[in-house]
LOVO-318680 format. One record per residue: x, y, z of N, C-alpha, C in turn; residue in one letter. Coordinates in steps of 0.02 Angstrom, whole numbers. Layout:
BEGIN
+--------+--------+--------+--------+--------+--------+--------+--------+--------+------+
|    nxx |    nyy |    nzz |   caxx |   cayy |   cazz |    cxx |    cyy |    czz | type |
+--------+--------+--------+--------+--------+--------+--------+--------+--------+------+
|      X |      Y |      Z |      X |      Y |      Z |      X |      Y |      Z |    A |
...
+--------+--------+--------+--------+--------+--------+--------+--------+--------+------+
***
This chain:
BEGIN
+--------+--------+--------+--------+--------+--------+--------+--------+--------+------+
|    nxx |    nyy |    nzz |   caxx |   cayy |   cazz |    cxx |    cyy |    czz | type |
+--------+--------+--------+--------+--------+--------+--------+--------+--------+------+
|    325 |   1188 |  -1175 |    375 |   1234 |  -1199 |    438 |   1198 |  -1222 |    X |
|    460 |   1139 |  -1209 |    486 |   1093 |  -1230 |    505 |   1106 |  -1294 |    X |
|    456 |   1066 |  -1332 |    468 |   1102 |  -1409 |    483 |   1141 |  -1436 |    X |
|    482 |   1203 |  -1403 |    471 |   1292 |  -1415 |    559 |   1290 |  -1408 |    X |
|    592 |   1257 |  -1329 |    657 |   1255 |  -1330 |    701 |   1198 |  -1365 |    X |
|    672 |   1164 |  -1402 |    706 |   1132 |  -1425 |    742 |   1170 |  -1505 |    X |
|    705 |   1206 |  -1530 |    704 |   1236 |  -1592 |    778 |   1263 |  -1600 |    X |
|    806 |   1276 |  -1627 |    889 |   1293 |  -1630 |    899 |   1376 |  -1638 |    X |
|    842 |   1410 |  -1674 |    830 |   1465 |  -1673 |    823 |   1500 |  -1603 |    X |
|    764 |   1473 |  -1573 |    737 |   1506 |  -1505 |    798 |   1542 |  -1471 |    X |
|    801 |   1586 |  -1449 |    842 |   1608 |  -1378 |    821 |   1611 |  -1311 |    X |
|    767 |   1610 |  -1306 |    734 |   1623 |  -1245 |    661 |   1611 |  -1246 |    X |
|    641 |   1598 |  -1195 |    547 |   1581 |  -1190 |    523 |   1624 |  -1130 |    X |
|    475 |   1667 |  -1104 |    460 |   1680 |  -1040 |    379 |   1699 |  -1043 |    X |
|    369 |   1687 |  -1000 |    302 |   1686 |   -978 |    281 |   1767 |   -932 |    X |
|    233 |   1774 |   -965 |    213 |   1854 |   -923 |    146 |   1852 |   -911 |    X |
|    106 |   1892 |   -848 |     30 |   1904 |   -869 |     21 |   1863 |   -788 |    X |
|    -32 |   1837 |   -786 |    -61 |   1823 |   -741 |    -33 |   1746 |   -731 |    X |
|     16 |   1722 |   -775 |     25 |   1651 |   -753 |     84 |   1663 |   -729 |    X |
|    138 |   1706 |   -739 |    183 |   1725 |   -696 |    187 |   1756 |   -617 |    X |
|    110 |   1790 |   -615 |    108 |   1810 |   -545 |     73 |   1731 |   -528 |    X |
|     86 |   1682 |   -518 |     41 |   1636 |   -524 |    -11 |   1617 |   -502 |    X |
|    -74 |   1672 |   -531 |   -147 |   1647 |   -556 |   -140 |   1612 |   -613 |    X |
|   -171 |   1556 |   -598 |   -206 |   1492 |   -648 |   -289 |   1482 |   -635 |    X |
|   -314 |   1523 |   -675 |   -386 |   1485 |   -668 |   -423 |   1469 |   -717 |    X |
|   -486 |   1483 |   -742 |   -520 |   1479 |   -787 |   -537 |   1538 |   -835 |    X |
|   -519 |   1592 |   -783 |   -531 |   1664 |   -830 |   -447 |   1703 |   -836 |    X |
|   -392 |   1647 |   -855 |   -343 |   1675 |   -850 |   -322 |   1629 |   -938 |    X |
|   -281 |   1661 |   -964 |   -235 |   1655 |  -1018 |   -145 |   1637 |  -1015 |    X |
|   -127 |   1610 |  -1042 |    -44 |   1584 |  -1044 |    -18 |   1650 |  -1085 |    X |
|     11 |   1689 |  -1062 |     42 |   1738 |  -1107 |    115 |   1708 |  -1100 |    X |
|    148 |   1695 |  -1156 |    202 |   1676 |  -1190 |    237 |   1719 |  -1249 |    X |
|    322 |   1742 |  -1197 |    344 |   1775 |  -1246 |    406 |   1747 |  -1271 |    X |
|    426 |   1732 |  -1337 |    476 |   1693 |  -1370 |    522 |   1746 |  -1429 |    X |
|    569 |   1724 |  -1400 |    616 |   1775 |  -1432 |    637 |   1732 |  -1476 |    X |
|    657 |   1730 |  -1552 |    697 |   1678 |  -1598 |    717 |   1712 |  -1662 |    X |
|    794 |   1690 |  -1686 |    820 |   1713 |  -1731 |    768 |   1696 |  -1814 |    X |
|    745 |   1739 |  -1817 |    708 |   1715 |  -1890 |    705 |   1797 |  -1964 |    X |
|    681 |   1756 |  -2007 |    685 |   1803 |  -2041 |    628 |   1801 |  -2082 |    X |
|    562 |   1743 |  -2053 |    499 |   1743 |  -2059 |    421 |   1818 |  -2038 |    X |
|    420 |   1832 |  -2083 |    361 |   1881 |  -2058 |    344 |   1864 |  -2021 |    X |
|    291 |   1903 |  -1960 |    251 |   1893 |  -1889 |    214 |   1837 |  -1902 |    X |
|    144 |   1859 |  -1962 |    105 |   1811 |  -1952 |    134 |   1710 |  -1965 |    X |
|    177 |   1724 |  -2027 |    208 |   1656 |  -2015 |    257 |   1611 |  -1968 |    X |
|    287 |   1654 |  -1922 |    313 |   1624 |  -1878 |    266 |   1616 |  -1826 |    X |
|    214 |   1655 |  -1814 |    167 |   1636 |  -1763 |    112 |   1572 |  -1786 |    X |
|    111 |   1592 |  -1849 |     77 |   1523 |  -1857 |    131 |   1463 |  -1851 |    X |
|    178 |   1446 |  -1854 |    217 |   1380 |  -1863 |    234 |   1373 |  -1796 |    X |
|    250 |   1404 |  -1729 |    249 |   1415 |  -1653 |    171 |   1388 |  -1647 |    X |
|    150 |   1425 |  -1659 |     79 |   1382 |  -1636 |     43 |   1330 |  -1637 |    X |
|     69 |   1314 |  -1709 |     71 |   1246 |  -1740 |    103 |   1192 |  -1659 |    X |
|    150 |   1207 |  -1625 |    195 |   1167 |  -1609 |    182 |   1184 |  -1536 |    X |
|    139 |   1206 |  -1530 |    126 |   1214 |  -1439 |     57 |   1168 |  -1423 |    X |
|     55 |   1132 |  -1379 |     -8 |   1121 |  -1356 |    -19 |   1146 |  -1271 |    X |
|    -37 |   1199 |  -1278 |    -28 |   1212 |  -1180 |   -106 |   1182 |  -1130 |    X |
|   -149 |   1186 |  -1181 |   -218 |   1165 |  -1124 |   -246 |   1203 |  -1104 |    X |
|   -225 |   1274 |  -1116 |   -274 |   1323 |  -1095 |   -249 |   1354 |  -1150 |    X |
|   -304 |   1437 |  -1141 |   -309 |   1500 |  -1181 |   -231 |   1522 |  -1190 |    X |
|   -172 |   1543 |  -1255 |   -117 |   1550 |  -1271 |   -111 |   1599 |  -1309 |    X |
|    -74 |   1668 |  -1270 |    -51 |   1713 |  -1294 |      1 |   1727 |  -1328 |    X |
|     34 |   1698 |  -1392 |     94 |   1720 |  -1381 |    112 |   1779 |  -1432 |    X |
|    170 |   1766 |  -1417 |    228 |   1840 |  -1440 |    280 |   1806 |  -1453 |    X |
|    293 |   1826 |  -1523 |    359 |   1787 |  -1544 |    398 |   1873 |  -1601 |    X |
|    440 |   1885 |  -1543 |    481 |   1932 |  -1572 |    554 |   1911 |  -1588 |    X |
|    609 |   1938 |  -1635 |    682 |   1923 |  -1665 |    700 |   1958 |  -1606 |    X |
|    771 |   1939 |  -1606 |    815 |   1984 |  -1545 |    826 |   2058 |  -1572 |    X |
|    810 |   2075 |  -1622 |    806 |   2152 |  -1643 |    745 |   2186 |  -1611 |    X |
|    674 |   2153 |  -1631 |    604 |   2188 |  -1622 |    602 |   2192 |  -1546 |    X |
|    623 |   2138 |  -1504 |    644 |   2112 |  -1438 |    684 |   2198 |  -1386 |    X |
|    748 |   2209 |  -1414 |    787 |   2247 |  -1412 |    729 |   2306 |  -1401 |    X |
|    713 |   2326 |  -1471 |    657 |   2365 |  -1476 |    611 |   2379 |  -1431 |    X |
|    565 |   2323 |  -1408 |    510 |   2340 |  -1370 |    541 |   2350 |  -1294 |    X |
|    594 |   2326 |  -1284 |    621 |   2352 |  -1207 |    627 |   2395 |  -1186 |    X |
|    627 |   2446 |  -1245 |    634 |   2525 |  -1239 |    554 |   2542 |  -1218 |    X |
|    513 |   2523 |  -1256 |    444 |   2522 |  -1259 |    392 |   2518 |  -1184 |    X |
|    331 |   2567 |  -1198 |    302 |   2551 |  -1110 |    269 |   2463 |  -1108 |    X |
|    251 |   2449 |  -1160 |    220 |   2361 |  -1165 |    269 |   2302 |  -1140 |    X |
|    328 |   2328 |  -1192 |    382 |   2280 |  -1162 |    415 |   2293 |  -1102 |    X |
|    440 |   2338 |  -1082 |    428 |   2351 |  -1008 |    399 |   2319 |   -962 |    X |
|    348 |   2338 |   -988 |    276 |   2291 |   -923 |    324 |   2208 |   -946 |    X |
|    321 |   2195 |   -986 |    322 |   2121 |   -987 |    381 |   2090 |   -973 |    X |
|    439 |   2129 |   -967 |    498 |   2121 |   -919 |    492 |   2122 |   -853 |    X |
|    458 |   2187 |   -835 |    444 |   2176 |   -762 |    436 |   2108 |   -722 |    X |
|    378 |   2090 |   -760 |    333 |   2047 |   -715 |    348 |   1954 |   -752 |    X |
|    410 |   1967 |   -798 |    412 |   1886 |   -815 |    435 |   1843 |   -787 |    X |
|    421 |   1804 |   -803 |    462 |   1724 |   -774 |    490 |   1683 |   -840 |    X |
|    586 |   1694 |   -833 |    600 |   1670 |   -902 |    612 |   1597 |   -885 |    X |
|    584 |   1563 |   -947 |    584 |   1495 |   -934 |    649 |   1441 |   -967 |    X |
|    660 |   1502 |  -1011 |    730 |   1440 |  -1049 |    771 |   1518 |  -1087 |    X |
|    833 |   1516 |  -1069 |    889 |   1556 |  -1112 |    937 |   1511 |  -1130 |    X |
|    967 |   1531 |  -1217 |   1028 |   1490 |  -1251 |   1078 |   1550 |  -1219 |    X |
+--------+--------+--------+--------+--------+--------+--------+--------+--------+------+
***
């Protein structure tokens, strides 16, 4: 995640899902949620984030702007994924 925080954009990185309650196994996934100032459509900022992660296992992520972000907090999904995160880096 290193990389992910190094980016000047990023605001925040957190981790949700089963690696936050921390299960790590073989039938578990890295869900990763990254908040960053952009003005790149979904699919291209997720592809260039992805580009730039190597985690070693199965990688979920979520890369929302601090607007869509804002947004889903209202939301029952983002919700859940506040609940239960573990934030790993805030600017």
């Amino acid at each position: 995640m290193a990389r992910l925080s190094s980016l000047p954009e990023v605001q925040r990185i957190s981790v949700f899902g089963s690696y936050a309650r921390g299960r790590r196994d073989l039938f578990t996934d890295l869900d990763v949620l990254v908040v960053l100032q952009t003005d790149e459509a979904i699919p291209a900022r997720l592809a260039r984030l992805y580009g730039l992660v190597d985690a070693g296992v199965d990688l979920d992520l979520l890369a929302w702007t601090p607007e869509e972000f804002a947004c889903m907090r209202e939301r029952p999904f983002g919700r859940g994924i506040l609940a239960g995160e573990r934030v790993l880096y805030e600017a």
